[in-house]
N, C-alpha and C positions, 0 to 999 in steps of 0.2 A: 403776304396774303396767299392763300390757298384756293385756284380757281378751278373749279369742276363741272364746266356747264354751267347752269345759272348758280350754280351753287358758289358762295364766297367767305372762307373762315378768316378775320385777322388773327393777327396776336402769331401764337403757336398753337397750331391745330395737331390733338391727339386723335388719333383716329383708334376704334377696336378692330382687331385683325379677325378675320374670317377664320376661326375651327368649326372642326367635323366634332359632333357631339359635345358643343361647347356654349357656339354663339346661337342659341337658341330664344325666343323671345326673351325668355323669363330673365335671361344673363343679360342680353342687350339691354332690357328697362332698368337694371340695375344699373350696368356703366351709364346711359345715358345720364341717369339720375344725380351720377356723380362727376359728369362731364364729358364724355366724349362726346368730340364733337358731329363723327361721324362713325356708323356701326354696319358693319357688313353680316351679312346669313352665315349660313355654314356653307358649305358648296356644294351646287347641286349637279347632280351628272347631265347633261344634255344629250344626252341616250333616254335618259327617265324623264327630259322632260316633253320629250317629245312625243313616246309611248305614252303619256298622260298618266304616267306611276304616282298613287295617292301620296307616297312618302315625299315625294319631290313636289308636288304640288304644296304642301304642307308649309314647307322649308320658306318657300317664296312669298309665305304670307308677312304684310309688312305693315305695322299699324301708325297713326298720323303721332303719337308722341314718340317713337324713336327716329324720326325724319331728321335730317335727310340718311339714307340708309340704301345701302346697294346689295344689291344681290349677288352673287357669285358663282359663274360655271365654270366644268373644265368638262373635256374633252379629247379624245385625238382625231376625228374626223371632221374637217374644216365644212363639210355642207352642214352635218350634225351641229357641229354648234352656229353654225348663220343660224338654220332655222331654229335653235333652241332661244337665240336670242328673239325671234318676234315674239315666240314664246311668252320666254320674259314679260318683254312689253304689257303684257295684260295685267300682271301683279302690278303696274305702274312703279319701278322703283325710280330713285330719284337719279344712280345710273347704272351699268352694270360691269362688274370685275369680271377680269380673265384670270383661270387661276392656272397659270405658267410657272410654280412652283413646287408642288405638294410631292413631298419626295418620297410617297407610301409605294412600297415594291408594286401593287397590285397594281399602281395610275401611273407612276412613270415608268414601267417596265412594257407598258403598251403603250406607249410614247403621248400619253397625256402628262399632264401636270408639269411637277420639273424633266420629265421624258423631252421634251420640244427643246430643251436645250442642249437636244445632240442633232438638231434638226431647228436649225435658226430660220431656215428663207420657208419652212414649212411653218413656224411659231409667228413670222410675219405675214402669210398669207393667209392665216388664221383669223387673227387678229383684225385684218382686210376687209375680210369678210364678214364679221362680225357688225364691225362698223358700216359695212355697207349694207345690213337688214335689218337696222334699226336704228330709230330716231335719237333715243338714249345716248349719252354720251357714254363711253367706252374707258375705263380704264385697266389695268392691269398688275398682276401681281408677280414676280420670279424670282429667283436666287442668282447667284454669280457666276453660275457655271454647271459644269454636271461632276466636277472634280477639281482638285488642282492642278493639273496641268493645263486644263479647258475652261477657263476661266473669259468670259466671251460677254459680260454684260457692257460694256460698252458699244459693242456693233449691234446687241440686243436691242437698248435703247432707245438706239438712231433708228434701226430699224423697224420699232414700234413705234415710235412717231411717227414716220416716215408713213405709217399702215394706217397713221389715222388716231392712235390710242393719245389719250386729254390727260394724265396722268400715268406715273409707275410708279409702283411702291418696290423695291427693292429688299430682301433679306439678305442682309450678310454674311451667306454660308451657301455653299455648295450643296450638291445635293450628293454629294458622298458623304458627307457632314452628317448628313439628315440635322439630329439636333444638338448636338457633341461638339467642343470644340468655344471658342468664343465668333461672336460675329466680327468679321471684317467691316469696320466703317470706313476704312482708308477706300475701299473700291465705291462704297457710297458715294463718298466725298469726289472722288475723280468724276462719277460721271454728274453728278450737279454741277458742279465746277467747268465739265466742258463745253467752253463755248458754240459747241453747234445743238446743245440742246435746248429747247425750248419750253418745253411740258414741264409741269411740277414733278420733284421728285422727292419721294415718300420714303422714312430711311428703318428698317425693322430688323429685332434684331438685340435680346439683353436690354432692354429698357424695363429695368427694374426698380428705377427712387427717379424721382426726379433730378438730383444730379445729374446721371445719365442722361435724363431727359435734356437738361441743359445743355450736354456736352454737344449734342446731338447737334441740335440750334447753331450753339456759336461757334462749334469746333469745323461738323463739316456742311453748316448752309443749309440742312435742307427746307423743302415746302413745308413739313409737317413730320410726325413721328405715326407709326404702328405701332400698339401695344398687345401680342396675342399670352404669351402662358402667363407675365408678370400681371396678369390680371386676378387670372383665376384663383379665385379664395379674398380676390381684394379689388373688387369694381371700384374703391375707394381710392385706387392708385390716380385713377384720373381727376380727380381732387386734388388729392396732393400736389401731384406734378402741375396742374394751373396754377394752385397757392404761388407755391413757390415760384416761378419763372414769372408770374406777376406784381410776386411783393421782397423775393428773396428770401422768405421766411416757411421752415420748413413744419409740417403740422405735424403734434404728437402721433405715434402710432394708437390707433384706437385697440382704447382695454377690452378685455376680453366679452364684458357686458355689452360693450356698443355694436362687438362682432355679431354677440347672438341675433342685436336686434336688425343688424345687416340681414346675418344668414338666413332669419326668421320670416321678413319679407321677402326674399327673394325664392324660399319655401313656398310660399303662400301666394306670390306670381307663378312658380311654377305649376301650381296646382292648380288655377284660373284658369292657365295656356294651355295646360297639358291633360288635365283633369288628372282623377286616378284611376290605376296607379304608375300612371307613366309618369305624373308628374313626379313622385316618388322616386323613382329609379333614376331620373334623369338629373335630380338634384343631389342625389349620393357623390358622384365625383368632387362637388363643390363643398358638401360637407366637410370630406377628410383634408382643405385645406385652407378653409377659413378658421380652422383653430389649430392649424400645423406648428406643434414647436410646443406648445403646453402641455407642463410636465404631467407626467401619472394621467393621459388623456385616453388611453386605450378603451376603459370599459366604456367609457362614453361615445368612441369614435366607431366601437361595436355595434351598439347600439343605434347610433343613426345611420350605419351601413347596412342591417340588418332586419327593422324594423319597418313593417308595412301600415302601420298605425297611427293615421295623420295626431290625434291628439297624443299619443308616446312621444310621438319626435317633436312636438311643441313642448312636452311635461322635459324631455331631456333640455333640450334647449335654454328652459328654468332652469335649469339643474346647473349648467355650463357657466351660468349667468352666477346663481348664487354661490359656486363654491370658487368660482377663479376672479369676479367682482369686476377689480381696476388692473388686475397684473397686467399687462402688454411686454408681448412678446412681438418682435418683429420676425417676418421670416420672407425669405423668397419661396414663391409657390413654385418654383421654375424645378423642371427635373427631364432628365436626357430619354429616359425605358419609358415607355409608354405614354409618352406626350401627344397633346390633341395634335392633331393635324392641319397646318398651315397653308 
């Protein structure tokens, strides 16, 4: 079981990972749809949200069918984020993420995100603090280290515990890595497995099919899995991966037809959340990779990156549907150059 405050998942709880330009409503009602159990925002700066920046304000909106659902700040100035966290508080989420991870030159180069993990007793009085201005419970997000040499999530931790924090999700990659490279679950696995920890531990990181998901489970223990890029293009992955780890039984990949009518709602959530033509724009990313891997797909994939015409990009979407029907193509959405932001 997976305990987070009053919140309680059995079984194997999938969780959606917090990205920048990703986990936005319209993506979250769709994983939830298809199962996750719990879905994070994107993250929001606590510099913006303190200044009462519309865009941040935005970010923290949280509606009652994707619940339970956290929010997510980062930071590098430990009173900034205390008080960004009362902040918080008012969006009521159900609790709030630290993001002790995000390895973008711009956040951890100013020692926010995975920055704090050159600055460990500074990431725990962070943390501290945080948990001491609000009632929310507190959990957290970070990578293994800031490189290979400096590989520190172990004292990490303890020492997030130790500060208060009800969970940690762990990514298994440095943040020299950024997203290159495979994740390390052998360092998952050690700090689940160490007896002085207490807290759930959340293991992120290449969970791409449910096998993986399985390995996750039985191989190294953990409370629960992340799923952030193996999503996108396939909110359906959190289906699958229940099926399976519940019945042993893996489900067809869906044909090309059942994507449209994936992509086509989640189109048309976008456009209710976002209006237009933000919703438009914001939904392009997710186009080019819910029909990734189908042969002779360009002029089509032009077309929906291109077109500002809600009823064109519904008329393609027919189009997508009638000429590729039942083929299934399986693909990984996952890719290293210009991955959302974790």
């Amino acid at each position: 079981m997976l305990k987070i405050g009053n919140i309680e998942i059995d079984g194997y709880p999938v969780l959606l990972a917090p990205m920048e330009d990703v986990t936005d409503v319209s993506f979250r009602y769709m994983c939830k749809k298809f199962g996750a159990d719990i879905v994070f925002t994107e993250f929001v700066a606590s510099e913006a949200l303190i200044r009462d920046v519309d865009k941040a304000k935005t970010k923290m909106k949280i509606y009652d069918f994707e619940r339970p659902a956290a929010i997510q700040i980062y930071g590098h100035i430990v009173e900034s984020m205390a008080e960004a966290a009362r902040v918080v508080g008012s969006a009521e989420p159900d609790f709030i993420d630290l993001n002790f991870g995000c390895p973008m030159k711009k956040i951890a180069m100013r020692g926010a995100g995975a920055g704090l993990l050159r600055d460990v007793p500074k990431m725990a009085a962070m943390a501290n603090a945080v948990v001491k201005a609000t009632s929310l419970p507190v959990t957290a997000k970070t990578r293994l280290g800031w490189d290979a040499d400096s590989i520190v999530i172990e004292d990490v931790a303890l020492r997030l515990q130790d500060a208060g924090i009800v969970a940690l999700t762990i990514h298994g990659r440095t943040r020299s890595q950024m997203y290159s490279g495979r994740a390390d679950w052998e360092w998952i696995g050690r700090v689940k497995n160490n007896p002085q920890i207490k807290i759930p531990i959340i293991g992120n990181g290449d969970i791409t099919s449910p096998q993986k998901a399985r390995q996750a489970f039985e191989q190294y223990g953990v409370d629960g899995i992340m799923i952030g890029r193996g999503a996108i293009g396939r909110p359906f992955i959190f289906g699958e991966i229940k099926h399976y780890l519940e019945t042993g039984e893996l489900l067809p990949e869906p044909t090309a037809k059942e994507k449209v009518e994936i992509a086509r709602e989640h189109f048309l959530k976008s456009l209710e959340f976002k209006g237009y033509p933000r919703g438009i724009y914001e939904m392009r990313r997710h186009f080019a990779l819910y029909f990734k891997g189908l042969p002779g797909f360009k002029e089509f994939k032009l077309r929906l990156l291109q077109s500002l015409d809600t009823e064109e990009i519904l008329g393609t979407l027919d189009e997508i549907a009638e000429r590729y029907g039942d083929m299934r193509v399986q693909t990984i959405t996952y890719y290293d150059e210009k991955a959302p932001k974790e």
